[in-house]
C-alpha positions as a LaTeX table, in Angstrom:
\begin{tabular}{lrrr}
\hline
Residue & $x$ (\AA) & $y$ (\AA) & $z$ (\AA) \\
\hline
Unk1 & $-1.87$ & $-25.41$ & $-9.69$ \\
Unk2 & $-3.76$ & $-22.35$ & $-10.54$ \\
Unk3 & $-4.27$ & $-19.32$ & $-8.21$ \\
Unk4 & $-6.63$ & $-16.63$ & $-7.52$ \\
Unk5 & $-4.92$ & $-13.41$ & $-6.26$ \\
Unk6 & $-5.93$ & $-10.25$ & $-5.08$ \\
Unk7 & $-4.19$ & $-7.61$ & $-4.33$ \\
Unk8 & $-5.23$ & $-4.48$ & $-2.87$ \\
Unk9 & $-4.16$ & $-1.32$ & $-3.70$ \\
Unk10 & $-3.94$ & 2.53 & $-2.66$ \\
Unk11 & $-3.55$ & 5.35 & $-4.16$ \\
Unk12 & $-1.19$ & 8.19 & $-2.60$ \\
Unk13 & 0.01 & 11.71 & $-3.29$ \\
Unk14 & 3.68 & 11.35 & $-5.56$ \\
Unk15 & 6.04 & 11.68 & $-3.19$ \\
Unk16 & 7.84 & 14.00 & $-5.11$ \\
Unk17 & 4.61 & 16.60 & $-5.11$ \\
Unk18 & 4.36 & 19.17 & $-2.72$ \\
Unk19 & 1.93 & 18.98 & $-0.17$ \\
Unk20 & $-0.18$ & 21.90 & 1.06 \\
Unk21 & $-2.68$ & 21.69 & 3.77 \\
Unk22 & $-5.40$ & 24.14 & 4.20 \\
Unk23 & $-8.87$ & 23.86 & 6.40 \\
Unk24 & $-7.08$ & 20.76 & 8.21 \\
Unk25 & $-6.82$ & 18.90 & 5.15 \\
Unk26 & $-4.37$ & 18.23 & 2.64 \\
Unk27 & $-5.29$ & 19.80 & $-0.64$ \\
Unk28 & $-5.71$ & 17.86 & $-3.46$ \\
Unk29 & $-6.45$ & 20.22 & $-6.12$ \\
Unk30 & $-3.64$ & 20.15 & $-9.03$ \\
Unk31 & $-1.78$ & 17.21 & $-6.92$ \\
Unk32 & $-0.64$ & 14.21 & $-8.96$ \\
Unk33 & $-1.74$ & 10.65 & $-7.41$ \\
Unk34 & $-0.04$ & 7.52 & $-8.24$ \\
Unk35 & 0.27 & 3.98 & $-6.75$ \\
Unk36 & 1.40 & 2.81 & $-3.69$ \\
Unk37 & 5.04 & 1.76 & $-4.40$ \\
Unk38 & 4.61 & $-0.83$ & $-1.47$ \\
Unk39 & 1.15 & $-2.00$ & $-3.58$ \\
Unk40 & 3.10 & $-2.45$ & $-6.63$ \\
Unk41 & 5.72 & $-4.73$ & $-5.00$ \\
Unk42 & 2.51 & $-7.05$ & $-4.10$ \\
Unk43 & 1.22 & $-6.88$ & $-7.23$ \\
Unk44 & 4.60 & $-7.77$ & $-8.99$ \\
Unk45 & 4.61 & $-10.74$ & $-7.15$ \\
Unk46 & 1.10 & $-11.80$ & $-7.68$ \\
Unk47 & 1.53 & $-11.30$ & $-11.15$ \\
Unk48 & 5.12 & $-13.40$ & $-11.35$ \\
Unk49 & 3.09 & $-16.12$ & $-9.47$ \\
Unk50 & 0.62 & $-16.18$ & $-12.12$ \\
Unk51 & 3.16 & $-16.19$ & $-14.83$ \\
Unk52 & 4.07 & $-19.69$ & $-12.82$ \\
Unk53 & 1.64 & $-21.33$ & $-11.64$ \\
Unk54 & $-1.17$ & $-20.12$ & $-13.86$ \\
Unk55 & $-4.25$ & $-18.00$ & $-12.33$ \\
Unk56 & $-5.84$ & $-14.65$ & $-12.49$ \\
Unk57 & $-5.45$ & $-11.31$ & $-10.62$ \\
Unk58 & $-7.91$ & $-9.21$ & $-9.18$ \\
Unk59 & $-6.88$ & $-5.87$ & $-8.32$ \\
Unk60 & $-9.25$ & $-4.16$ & $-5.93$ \\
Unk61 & $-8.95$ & $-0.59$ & $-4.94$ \\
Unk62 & $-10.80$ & 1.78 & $-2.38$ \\
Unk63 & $-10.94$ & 5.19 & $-3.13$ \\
Unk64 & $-12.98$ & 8.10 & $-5.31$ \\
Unk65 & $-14.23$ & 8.18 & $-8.79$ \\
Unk66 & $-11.19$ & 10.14 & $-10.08$ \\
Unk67 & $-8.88$ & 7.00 & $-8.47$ \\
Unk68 & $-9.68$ & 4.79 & $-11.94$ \\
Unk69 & $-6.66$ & 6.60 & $-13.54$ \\
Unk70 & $-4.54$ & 4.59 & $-10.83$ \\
Unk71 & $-6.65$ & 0.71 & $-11.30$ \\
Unk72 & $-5.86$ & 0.97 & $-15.04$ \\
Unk73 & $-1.95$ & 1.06 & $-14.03$ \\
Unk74 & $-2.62$ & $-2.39$ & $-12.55$ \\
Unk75 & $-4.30$ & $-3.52$ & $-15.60$ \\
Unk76 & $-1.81$ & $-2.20$ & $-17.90$ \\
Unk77 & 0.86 & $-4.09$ & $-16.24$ \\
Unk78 & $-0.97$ & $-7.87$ & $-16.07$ \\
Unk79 & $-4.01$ & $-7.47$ & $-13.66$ \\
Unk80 & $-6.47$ & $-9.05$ & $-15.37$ \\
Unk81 & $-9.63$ & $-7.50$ & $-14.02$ \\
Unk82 & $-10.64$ & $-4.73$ & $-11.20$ \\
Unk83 & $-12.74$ & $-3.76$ & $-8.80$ \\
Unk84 & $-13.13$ & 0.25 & $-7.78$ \\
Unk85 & $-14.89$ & 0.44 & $-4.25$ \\
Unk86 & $-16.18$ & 3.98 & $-4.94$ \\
Unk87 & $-19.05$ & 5.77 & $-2.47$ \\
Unk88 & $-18.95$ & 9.17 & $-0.99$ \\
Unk89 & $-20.33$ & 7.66 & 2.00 \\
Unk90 & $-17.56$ & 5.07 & 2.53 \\
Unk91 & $-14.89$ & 8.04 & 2.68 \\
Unk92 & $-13.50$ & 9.95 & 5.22 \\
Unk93 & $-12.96$ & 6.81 & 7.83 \\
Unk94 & $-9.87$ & 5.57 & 9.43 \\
Unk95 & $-8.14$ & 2.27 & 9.68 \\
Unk96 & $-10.83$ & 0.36 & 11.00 \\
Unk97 & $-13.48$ & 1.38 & 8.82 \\
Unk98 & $-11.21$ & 0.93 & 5.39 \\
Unk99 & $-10.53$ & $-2.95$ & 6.83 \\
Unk100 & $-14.27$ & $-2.95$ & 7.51 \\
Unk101 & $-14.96$ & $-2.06$ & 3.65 \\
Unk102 & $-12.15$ & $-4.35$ & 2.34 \\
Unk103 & $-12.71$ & $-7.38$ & 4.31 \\
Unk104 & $-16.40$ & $-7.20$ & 2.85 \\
Unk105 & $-14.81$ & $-7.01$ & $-1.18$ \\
Unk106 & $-12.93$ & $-10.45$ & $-0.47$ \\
Unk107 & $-16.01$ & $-11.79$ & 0.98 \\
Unk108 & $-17.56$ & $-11.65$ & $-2.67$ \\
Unk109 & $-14.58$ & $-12.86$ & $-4.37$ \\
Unk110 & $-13.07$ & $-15.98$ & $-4.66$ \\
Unk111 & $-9.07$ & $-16.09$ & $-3.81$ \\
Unk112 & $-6.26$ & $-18.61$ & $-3.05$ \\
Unk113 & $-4.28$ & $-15.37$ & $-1.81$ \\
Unk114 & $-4.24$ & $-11.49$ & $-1.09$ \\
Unk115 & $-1.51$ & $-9.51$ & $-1.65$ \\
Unk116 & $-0.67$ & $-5.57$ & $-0.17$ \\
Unk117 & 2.27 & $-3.25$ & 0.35 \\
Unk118 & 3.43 & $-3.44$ & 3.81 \\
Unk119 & 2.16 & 0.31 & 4.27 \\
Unk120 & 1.10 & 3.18 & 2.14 \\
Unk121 & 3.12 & 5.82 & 1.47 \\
Unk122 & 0.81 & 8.82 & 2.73 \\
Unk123 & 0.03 & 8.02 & 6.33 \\
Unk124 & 2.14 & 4.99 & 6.87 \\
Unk125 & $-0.28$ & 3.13 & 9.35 \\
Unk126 & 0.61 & $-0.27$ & 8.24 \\
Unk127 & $-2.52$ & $-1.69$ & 9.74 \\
Unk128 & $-5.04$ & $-2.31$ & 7.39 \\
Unk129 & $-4.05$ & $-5.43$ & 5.58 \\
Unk130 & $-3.30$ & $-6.96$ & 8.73 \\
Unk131 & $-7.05$ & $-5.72$ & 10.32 \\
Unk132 & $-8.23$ & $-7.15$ & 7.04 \\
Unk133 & $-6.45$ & $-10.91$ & 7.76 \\
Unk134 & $-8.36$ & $-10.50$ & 11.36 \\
Unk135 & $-11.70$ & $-9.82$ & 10.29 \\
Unk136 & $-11.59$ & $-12.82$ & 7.60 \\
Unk137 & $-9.96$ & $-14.83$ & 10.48 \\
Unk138 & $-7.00$ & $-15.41$ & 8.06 \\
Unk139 & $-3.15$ & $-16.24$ & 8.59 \\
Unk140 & $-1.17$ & $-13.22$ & 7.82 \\
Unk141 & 2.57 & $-12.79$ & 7.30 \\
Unk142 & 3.81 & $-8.78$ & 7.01 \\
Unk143 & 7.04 & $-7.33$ & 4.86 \\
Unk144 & 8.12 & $-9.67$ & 2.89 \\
Unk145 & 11.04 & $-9.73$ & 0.94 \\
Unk146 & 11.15 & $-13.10$ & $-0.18$ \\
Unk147 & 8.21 & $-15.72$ & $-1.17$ \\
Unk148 & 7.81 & $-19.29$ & $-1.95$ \\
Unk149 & 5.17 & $-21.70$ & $-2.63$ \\
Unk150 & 5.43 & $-25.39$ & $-1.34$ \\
Unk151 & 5.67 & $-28.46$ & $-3.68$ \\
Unk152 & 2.34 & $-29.39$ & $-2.64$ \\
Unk153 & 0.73 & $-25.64$ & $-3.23$ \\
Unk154 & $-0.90$ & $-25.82$ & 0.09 \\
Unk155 & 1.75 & $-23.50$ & 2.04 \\
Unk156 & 3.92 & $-20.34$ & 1.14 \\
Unk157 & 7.65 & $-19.84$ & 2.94 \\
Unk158 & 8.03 & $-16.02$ & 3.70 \\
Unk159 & 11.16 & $-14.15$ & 4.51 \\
Unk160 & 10.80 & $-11.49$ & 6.34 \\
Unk161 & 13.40 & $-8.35$ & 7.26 \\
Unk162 & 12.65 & $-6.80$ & 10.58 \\
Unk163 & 15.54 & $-4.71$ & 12.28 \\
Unk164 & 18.38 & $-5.84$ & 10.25 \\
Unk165 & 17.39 & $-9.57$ & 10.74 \\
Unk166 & 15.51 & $-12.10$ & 8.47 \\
Unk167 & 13.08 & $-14.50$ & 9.89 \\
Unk168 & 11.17 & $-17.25$ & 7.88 \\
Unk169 & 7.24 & $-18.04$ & 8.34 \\
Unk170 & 5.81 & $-20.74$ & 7.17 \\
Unk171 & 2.05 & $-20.50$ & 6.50 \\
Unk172 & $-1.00$ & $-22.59$ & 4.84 \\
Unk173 & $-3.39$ & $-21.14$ & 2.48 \\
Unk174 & $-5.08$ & $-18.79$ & 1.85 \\
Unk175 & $-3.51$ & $-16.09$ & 4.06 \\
Unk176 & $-2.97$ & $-12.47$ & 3.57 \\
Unk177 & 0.78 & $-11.50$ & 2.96 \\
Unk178 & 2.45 & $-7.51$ & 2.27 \\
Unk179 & 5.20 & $-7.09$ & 0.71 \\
Unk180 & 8.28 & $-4.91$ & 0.87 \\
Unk181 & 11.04 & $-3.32$ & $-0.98$ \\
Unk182 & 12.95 & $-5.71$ & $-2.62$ \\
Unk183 & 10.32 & $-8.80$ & $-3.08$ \\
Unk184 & 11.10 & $-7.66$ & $-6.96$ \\
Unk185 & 11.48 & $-5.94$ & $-9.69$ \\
Unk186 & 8.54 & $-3.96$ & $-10.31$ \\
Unk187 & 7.82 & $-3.89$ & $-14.48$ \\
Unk188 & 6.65 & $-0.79$ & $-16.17$ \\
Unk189 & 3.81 & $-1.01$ & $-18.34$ \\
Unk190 & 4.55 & $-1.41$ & $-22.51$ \\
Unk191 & 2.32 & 0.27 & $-24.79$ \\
Unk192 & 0.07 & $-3.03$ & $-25.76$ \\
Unk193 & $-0.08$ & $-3.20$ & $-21.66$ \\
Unk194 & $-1.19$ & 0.38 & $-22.25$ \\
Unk195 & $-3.99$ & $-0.37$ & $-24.84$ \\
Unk196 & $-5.16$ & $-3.58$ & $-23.63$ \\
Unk197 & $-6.03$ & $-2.54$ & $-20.09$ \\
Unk198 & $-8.77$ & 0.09 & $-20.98$ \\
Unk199 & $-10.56$ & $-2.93$ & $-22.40$ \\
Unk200 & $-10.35$ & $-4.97$ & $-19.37$ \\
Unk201 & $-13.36$ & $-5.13$ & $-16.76$ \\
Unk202 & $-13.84$ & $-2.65$ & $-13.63$ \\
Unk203 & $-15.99$ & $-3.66$ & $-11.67$ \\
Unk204 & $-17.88$ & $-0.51$ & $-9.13$ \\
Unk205 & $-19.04$ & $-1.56$ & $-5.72$ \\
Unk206 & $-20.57$ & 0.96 & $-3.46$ \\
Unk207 & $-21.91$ & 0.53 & 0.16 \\
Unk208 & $-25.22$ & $-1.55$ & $-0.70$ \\
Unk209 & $-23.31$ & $-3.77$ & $-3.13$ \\
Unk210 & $-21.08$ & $-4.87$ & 0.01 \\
Unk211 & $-24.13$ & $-5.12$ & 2.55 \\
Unk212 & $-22.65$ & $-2.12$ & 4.39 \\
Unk213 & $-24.13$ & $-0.01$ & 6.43 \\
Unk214 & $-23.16$ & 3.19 & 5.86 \\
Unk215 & $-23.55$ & 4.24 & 9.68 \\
Unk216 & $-20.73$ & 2.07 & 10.68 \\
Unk217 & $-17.96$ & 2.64 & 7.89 \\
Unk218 & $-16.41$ & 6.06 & 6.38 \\
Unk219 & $-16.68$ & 8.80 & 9.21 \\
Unk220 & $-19.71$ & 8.15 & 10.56 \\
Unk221 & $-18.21$ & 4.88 & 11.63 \\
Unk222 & $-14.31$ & 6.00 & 12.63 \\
Unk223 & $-13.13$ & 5.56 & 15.55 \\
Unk224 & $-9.99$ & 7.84 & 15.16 \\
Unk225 & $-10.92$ & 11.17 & 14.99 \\
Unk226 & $-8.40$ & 13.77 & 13.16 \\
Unk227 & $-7.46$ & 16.73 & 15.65 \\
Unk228 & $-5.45$ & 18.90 & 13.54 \\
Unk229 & $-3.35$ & 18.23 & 10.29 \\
Unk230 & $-0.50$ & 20.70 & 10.20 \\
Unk231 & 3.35 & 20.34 & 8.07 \\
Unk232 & 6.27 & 19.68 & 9.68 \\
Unk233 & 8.40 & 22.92 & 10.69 \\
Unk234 & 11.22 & 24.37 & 8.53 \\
Unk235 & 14.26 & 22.93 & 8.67 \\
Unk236 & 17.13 & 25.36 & 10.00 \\
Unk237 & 19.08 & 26.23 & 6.78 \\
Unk238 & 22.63 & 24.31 & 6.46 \\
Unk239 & 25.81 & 25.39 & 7.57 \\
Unk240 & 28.85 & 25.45 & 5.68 \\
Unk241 & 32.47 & 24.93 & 8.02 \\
Unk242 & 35.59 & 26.68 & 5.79 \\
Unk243 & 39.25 & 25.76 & 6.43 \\
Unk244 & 41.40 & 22.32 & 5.85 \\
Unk245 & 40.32 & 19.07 & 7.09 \\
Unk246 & 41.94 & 19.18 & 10.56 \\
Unk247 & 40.22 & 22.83 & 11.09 \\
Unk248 & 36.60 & 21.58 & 9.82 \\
Unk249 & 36.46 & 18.58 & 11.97 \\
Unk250 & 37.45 & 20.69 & 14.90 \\
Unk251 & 34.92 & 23.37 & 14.47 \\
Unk252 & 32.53 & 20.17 & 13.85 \\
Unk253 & 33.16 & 18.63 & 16.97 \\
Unk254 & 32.88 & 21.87 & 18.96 \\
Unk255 & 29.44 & 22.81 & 17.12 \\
Unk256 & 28.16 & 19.26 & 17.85 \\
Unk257 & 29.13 & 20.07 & 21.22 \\
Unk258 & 28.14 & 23.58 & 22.26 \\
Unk259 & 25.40 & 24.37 & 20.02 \\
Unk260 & 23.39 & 21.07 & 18.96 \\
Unk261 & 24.31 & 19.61 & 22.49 \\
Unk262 & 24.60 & 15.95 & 20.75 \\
Unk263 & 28.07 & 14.92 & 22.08 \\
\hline
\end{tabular}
């Protein structure tokens, strides 16, 4: 049978850029964005499961004008359609607030299944897929590494990978699930991908297309208030030990000892 997937993406700094913060923000000036790699696991598997079972996939992203660059990834690699939840005044919230605005998106579309990374990549939270199942009083299952659907389409079989262990869940339909490394092989998008996506639909939903009220999302409505925003400290630089094998590992043992107090 058919399915209608979304999947719900973010977009994050690269990982490889180099962050700056001034004024208790990060700046974002000159720094490159890209997907969530956690996202695109989900949306490798929601686009495999179409390749199955036949279906569509909706890929639905939060964020400013400028994010569009990022939804036409999706696109180029199989989404088939997008929507861009894009208004100044839904910015700036927290967890909450972003599972507020997302919860309200699925309410408007139709879906067998939603599919996120397990956590993005800038702030690591992991909550709000799982805030998102709660609001929409949905089943959720949460890093997945493997994913199957029943003979009768009615219930998926998740592995799971939590502290060097696997677990299996068993769920019905629809639910919410994130994925984690290793769920698949995530595909790279081919030229025609390339082409064909800047002819497929986006779809822009602000606050009064998602009966929000602006007073209770973004910051006016976060409950989680940022303090101060400031980079980790230097690193003490390396130190080289000299002399054989037998010499080294003594001196190592004695430094461990004495100066970084660890053994």
């Amino acid at each position: 049978m058919p399915y209608n997937i979304v999947v719900l993406l973010k977009r994050v700094p690269d990982t490889e850029s180099k962050i700056t913060i001034r004024d208790n923000a990060v700046v974002t000036e000159g720094l490159n964005f890209v997907l969530d790699p956690y996202a695109e696991y989900g949306l490798e598997k929601a686009l495999q499961l179409v390749e199955q079972h036949g279906g569509k996939v909706t890929a639905v992203l939060f964020g400013p004008e400028d994010a569009k660059e990022t939804i036409r990834k999706a696109l180029a690699v199989g989404a088939d359609e997008a929507v861009h939840i894009v208004d100044p005044a839904l910015e700036g919230g927290d967890a909450g607030t972003t599972a507020h605005v997302l919860a309200a998106a699925l309410k408007k579309i139709p879906f067998d299944m939603v599919w996120a990374g397990k956590q993005a990549v800038d702030e690591d939270n992991a909550q709000v897929p799982l805030r998102v199942a709660e609001l929409l009083d949905l089943p959720h299952v949460n890093s997945i590494i493997e994913f199957e659907i029943s003979a009768d389409g009615k219930s998926a079989r998740c592995v799971r990978e939590v502290d060097g262990e696997r677990d299996v869940m068993v769920t019905t339909l629809p639910a919410i699930f994130t994925a984690q490394q290793g769920l698949g092989e995530i595909r790279y998008p081919s030229l025609k991908g390339i082409m064909g996506a800047k002819k497929k639909p986006i779809t822009d939903w602000n606050a009064a297309a998602l009966g929000l009220d602006p007073a209770t999302v973004g910051k006016a409505g976060a409950q989680i208030e940022m303090v101060a925003l400031m980079p980790p400290p230097a690193r003490p630089p390396g130190k080289i030990i000299p002399g054989d094998a037998e010499t080294a590992a003594k001196e190592l043992a004695r430094l461990l000892r004495e100066e970084a107090k660890v053994i």
